[in-house]
N, C-alpha and C positions, 0 to 999 in steps of 0.2 A: 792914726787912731787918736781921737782927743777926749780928753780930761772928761769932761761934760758926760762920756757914756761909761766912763771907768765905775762898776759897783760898789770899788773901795772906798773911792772921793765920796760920793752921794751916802753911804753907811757913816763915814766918821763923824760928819757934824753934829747930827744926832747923838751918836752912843755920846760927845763930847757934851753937848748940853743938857742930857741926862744924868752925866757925874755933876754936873757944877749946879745942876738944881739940886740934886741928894746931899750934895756941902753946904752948900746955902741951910735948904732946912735943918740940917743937923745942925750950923752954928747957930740955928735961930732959937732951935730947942734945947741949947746946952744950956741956957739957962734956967729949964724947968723940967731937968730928968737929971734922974740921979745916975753916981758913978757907973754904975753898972749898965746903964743905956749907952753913956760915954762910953766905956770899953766897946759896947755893941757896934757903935759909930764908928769909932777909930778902926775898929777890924774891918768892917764895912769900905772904910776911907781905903785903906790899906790893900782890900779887893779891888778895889776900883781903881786905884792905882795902878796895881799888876795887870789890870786888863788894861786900862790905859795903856801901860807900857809893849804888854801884849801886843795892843791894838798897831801901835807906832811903827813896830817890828814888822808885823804884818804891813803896814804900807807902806814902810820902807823894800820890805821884801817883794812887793807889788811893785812897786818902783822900779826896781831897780831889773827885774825880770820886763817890763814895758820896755825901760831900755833896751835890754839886749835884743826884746823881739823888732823894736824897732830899728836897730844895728841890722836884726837880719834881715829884716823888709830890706833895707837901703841896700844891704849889700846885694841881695836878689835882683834888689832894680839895677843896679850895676851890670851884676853877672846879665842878667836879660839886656839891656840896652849894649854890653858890649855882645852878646852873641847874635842881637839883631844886625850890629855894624858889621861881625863876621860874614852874617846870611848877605848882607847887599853886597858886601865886598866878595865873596862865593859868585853872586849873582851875576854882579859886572866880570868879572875874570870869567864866568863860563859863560859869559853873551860874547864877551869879547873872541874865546876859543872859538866858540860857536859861530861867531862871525870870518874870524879867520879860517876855521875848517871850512864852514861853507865857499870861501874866497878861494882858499885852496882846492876845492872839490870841484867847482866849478871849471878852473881852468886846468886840469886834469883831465875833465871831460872836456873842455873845447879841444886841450892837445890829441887826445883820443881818437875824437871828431874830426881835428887836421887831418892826424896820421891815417883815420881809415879810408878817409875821400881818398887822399893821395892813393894810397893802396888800390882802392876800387879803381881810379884811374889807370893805375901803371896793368892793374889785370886787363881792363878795357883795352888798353894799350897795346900787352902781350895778346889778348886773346884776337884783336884785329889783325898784330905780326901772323899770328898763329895762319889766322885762317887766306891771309896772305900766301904766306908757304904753299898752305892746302892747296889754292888755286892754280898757285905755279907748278905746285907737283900734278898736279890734274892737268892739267894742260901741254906737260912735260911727256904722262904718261898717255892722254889720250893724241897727243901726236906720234910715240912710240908706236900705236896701236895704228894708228893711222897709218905708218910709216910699214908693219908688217901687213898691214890689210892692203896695202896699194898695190895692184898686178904689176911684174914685171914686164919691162917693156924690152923688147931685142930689137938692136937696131941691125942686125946681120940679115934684114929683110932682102935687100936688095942683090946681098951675093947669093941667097938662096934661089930667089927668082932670075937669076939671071939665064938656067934653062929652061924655064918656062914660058908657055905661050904667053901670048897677050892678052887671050880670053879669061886664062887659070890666072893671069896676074888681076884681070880687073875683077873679076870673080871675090879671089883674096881681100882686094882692096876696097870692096863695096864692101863687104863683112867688117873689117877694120874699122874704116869710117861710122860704119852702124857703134861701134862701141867706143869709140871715142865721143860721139855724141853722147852715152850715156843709154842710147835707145837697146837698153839689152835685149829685150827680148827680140827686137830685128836682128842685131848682132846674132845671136843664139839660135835661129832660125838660118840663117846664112852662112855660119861657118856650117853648121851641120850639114844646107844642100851642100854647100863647098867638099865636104868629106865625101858624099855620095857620088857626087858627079866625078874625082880624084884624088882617089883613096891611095892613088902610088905615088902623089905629087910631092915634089920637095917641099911643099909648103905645111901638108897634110901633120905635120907633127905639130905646128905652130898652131892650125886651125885647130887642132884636137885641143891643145894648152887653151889657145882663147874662148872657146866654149865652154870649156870649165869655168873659165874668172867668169864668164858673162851671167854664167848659173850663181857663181857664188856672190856676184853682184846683186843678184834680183835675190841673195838669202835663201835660192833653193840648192841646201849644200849637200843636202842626201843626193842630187843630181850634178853637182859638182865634183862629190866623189868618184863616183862613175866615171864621171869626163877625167878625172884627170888620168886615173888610172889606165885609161887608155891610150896615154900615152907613153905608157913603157914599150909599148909593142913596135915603135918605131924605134926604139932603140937610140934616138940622138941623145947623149950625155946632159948637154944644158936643158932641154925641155924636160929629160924627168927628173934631174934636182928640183927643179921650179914646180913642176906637177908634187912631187911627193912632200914639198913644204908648204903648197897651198894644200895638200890633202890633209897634210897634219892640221891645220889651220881649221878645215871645214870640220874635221872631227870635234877638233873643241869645240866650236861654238853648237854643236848638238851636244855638248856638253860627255859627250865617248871620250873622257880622257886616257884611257889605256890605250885605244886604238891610234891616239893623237900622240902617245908617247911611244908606239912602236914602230909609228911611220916615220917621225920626225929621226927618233935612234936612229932608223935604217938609212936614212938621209947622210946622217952624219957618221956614219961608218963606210958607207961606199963611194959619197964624194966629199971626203974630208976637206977638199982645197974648192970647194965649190965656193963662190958668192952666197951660197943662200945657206950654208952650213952654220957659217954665226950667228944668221937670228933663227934655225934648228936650235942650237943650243941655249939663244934667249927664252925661247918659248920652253924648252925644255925645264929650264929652271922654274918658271911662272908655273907650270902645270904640275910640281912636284911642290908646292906652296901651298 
């Protein structure tokens, strides 16, 4: 704030040269006014004095109040210029945070991003073992499957036929050959004439048995059924275990599983020591699942 706008400074000169012209005139007229003007002057003198004095007080007291406001300006600009230094020094410490948060945040997420690739791999990984297993268990189980769906083969052919003609043996033997080829339905045509033409033959239980598989080869197992069952009536032990566990067989895949669990039971109740009782009882447990 300066001098030049202060109202005090610009007021004193004035009232100052207004008393010292009012003394001037006074002593110019003390010489042609009597006592009683003189006392008028001198009280006069005496006023203006006290305003004078007045006057002094009051700029002094103006003074002296400029000072302190200007103490408080400076101290203001103080107070401001150190809480601007606070704000930049705030400023840099929270860029600086801010920068290390963000450094820190970053590689938190890259570690994140390590760990979860890895993870996604090791699942890739297990879910490949995984379906590994699958495989092998499929494969495991459809050779199972394989292994009960494959017809029994007797190799006791040759003692059965031994009193047999030559004709009832080539007869036999054309029918055979038809299914080893695969050619079922020649096979199934063949044991069948073979049953008609020798229905007493030592062979006749076997052709019965192989006309069944030949049926259940070509999937027609409702006629599979049939066949095999008719081989109880020949009464040979090994031909109707093998009959009554492919019947149980042909039942399930028509999907009859009580029929398939009453033939297979009966299997494994009356030829407990047969060969074909344990996969009775394999199947037994699969159709109870």
């Amino acid at each position: 704030m300066s001098d030049r706008g202060s109202p005090v400074k610009s007021e004193l000169p004035s009232r100052m040269l207004f008393v010292w012209t009012v003394l001037a005139v006074a002593v110019a007229l003390s010489a042609c006014v009597n006592p009683q003007q003189i006392d008028v002057l001198e009280r006069d003198q005496r006023r203006l004095r006290a305003d004078m004095g007045n006057l002094q007080g009051d700029v002094d007291g103006f003074r002296a109040t400029l000072a302190d406001t200007r103490a408080n300006i400076q101290q203001m600009q103080r107070d401001v210029s150190a809480i601007k230094e606070r704000i930049d020094e705030t400023r840099v410490q929270v860029g600086r945070q801010i920068g290390q948060t963000s450094r820190d945040g970053d590689q938190r997420v890259k570690t994140l991003e390590s760990r979860l690739a890895k993870l996604e791999e090791d699942a890739k990984a297990q879910a490949q073992l995984l379906k590994n297993r699958e495989d092998e268990l499929k494969q495991l189980r459809d050779a199972a499957l394989a292994a009960e769906q494959r017809p029994i083969v007797y190799d006791g052919f040759a003692d059965i036929a031994l009193g047999e003609t030559e004709l009832v043996r080539k007869d036999y033997e054309s029918a055979w050959r038809s299914f080893e080829k695969k050619d079922y339905q020649a096979a199934a045509s063949r044991f069948r004439e073979f049953l008609k033409k020798n229905p007493k033959s030592r062979l006749a239980a076997a052709a019965q048995f192989w006309l069944g598989e030949s049926h259940f080869a070509m999937k027609e197992f409702d006629k599979a059924i049939v066949a095999y069952d008719e081989v109880r009536r020949f009464g040979q032990t090994d031909k109707v275990a093998a009959a009554l566990l492919r019947q149980g067989f042909a039942f399930a895949e028509l999907g009859e599983k009580l029929n398939a669990r009453l033939v297979l039971q009966e299997l494994v109740e009356k030829f407990p020591q047969s060969a074909e009782a344990p996969r009775a009882k394999h199947r037994l447990k699969a159709l109870e699942s």
